[in-house]
Structure formats: C-alpha cells, structure tokens
MINUDREN-731236 format. One record per residue (C-alpha): residue number from 0; residue in three letters; chain; y, x, z. Coordinates in steps of 0.1 Angstrom, whole numbers, plus 5000, padded with zeros to 4 digits. Layout:
NUM|ala|A|Y|X|Z
...
REM end
This chain:
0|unk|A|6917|0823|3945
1|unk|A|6907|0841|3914
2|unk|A|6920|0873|3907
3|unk|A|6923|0859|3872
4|unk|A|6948|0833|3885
5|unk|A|6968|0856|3910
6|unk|A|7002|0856|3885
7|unk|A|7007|0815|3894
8|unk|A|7010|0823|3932
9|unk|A|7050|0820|3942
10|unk|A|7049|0857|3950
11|unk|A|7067|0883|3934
12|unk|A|7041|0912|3943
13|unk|A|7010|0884|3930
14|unk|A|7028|0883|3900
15|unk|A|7037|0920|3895
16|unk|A|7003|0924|3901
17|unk|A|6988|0904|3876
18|unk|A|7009|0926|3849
19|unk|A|7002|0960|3862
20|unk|A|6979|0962|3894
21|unk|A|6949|0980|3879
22|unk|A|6945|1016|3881
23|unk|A|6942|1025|3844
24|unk|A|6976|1004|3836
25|unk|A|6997|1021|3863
26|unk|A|6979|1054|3846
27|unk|A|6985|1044|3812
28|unk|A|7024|1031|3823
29|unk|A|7027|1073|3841
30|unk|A|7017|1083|3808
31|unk|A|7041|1063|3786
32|unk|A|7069|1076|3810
33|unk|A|7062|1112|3804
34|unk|A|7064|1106|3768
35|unk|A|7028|1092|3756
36|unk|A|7028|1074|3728
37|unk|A|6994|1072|3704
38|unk|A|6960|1057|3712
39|unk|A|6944|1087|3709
40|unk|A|6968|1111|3732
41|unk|A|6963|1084|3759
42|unk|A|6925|1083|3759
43|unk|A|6926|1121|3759
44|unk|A|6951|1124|3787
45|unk|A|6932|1097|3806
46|unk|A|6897|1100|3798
47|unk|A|6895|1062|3797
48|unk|A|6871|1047|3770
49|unk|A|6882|1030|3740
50|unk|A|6873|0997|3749
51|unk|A|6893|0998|3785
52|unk|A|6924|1011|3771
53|unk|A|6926|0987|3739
54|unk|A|6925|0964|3764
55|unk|A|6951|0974|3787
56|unk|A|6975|0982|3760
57|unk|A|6969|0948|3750
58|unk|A|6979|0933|3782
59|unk|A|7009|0954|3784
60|unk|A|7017|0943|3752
61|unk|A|7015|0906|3754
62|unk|A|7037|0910|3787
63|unk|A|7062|0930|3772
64|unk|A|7060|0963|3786
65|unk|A|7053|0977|3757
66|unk|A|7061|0973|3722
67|unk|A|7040|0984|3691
68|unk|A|7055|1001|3668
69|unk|A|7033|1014|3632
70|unk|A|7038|1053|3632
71|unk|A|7015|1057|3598
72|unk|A|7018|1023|3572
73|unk|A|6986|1025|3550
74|unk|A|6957|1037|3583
75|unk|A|6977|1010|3604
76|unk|A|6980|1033|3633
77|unk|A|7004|1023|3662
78|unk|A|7025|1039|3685
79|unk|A|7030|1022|3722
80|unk|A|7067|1024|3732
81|unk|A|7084|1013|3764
82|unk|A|7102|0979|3764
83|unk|A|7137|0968|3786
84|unk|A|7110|0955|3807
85|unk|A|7087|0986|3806
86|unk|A|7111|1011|3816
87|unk|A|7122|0986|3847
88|unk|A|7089|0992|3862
89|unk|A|7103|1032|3864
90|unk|A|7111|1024|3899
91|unk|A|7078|1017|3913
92|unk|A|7065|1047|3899
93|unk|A|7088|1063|3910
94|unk|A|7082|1052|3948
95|unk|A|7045|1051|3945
96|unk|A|7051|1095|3936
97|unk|A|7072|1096|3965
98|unk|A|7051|1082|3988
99|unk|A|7020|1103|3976
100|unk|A|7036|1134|3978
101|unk|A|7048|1128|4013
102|unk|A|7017|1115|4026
103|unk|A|6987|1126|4003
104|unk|A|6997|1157|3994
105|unk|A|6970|1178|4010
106|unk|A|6988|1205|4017
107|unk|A|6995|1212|3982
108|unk|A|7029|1201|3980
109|unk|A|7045|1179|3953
110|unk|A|7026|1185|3917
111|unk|A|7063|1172|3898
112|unk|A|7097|1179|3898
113|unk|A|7126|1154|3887
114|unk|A|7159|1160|3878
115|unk|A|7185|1139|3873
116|unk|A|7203|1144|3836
117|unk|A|7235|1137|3848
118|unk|A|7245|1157|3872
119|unk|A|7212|1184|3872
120|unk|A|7202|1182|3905
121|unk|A|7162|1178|3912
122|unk|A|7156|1146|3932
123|unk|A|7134|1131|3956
124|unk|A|7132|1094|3948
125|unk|A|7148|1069|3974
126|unk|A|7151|1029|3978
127|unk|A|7187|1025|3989
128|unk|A|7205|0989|3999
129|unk|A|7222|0975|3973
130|unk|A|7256|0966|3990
131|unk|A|7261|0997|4013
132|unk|A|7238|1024|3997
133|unk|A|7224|1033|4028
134|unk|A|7185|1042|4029
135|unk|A|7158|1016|4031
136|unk|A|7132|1016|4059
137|unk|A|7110|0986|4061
138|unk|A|7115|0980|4098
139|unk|A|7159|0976|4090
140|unk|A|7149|0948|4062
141|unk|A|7142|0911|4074
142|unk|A|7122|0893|4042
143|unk|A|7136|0854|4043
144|unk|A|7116|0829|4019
145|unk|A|7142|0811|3996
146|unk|A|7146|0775|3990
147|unk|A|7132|0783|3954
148|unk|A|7099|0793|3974
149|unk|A|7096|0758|3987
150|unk|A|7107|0739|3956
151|unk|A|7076|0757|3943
152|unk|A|7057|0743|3967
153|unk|A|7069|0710|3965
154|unk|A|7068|0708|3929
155|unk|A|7033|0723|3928
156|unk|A|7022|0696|3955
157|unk|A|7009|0730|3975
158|unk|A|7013|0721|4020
159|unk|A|7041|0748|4033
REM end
C-alpha cells in the first residue's frame, strides 16, 4: 500500500495518520497550540524551509485543521488559526507530551507545565474511561471491530 493511499484503509489511526502523521505537521500543530499564528513565526520557530511548511499548512488546511484567516488585506498575508477540528487533535498532543516526559525525559525532567484555567491546578495529562472516569491502561481495554468495519469490507469487496 502506498503511503499516499493510507487515509482509505477502515482504520481510524491510517486515517489520522494521513492528516497529521509527519513530523513537521505534529510540529507545526505544537506550534499553533502555543499560540503560532504567521508563516514567518512558524518557519522561525521551526526551522522548516519555505517550501515544506507551505505545504504542510496546505494540507492542514484542505483538512480542516486549520483555517486561514488575512491578517494584512493589500500584501495578502495570512494568519493560520485552529479549527473545531484542529483544537480536537489537543488531546493527542497532549498524550504524546505525556508519554515523552515520562519516558524520554533524560533525566531532565519535564521541559512544560500545564495548568488548568479552571480550577488552577498544574496537570499531568491522563486518558480516563468515559463512563466511570477511571484511568486507562492499554492492558484493561479490549479493542472489538464493529459491524461498520465489516460493511466496509463488504462494500469495498476487500476478504475479512
């Protein structure tokens, strides 16, 4: 399979993947969560070249994660703003800083703080069950493919 075509696969990782799973889009999605919003401040903070990031933003545009909004009417110059559907990716950020500070930390400890606005308290991210808010560990969840999965098959002539 081409990487190209990875988004069609009935898998909702493949297709979260075909959106954001490239380095310089998750770095680029970090930097529009902490508040980056021009061209130029994200090939600064990045050190990406101009060519890579038009592209990116692109992409994260046509999928919309972000949304481009003019800033200055008569240069044309854009700003790149979080969507409904940008900001509901804050989670996987969110766990993927988690998990490095716990495990690739280096000794150095965690390099960001978080505090929730509501009640002021710093945080440490956590994926909790929906119905009893308990803590998530991968070995207490059992994955079950839905009948949706195999009507995708079916319809898509693909052998289960």
């Amino acid at each position: 399979m081409k990487w190209d075509d990875i988004g069609e696969q009935p898998c909702s990782i493949a297709r979260t993947l075909s959106v954001i799973g490239d380095r310089w889009t998750l770095l680029i999605l970090r930097n529009a969560f902490l508040g980056t919003r021009r061209f130029e401040s994200f090939q600064q903070n990045l050190g990406v070249t101009r060519h890579v990031l038009s592209d990116r933003l692109k992409r994260l545009v046509e999928n919309d994660i972000l949304v481009k909004t003019p800033y200055v009417q008569r240069q044309q110059r854009y700003e790149y703003r979080l969507t409904e559907k940008g900001l509901a990716l804050y989670p996987i950020l969110m766990s993927m800083a988690n998990w490095a500070d716990e495990w690739m930390n280096e000794g150095f400890g965690k390099p960001m703080q978080y505090t929730h606005k509501s009640c002021g308290h710093k945080i440490t991210p956590r994926l909790v069950c929906s119905e009893c808010n308990e803590t998530l560990h991968a070995k207490q969840v059992k994955p079950e493919l839905t009948q949706d999965y195999f009507n995708y098959l079916e319809q898509h002539k693909i052998p289960s």
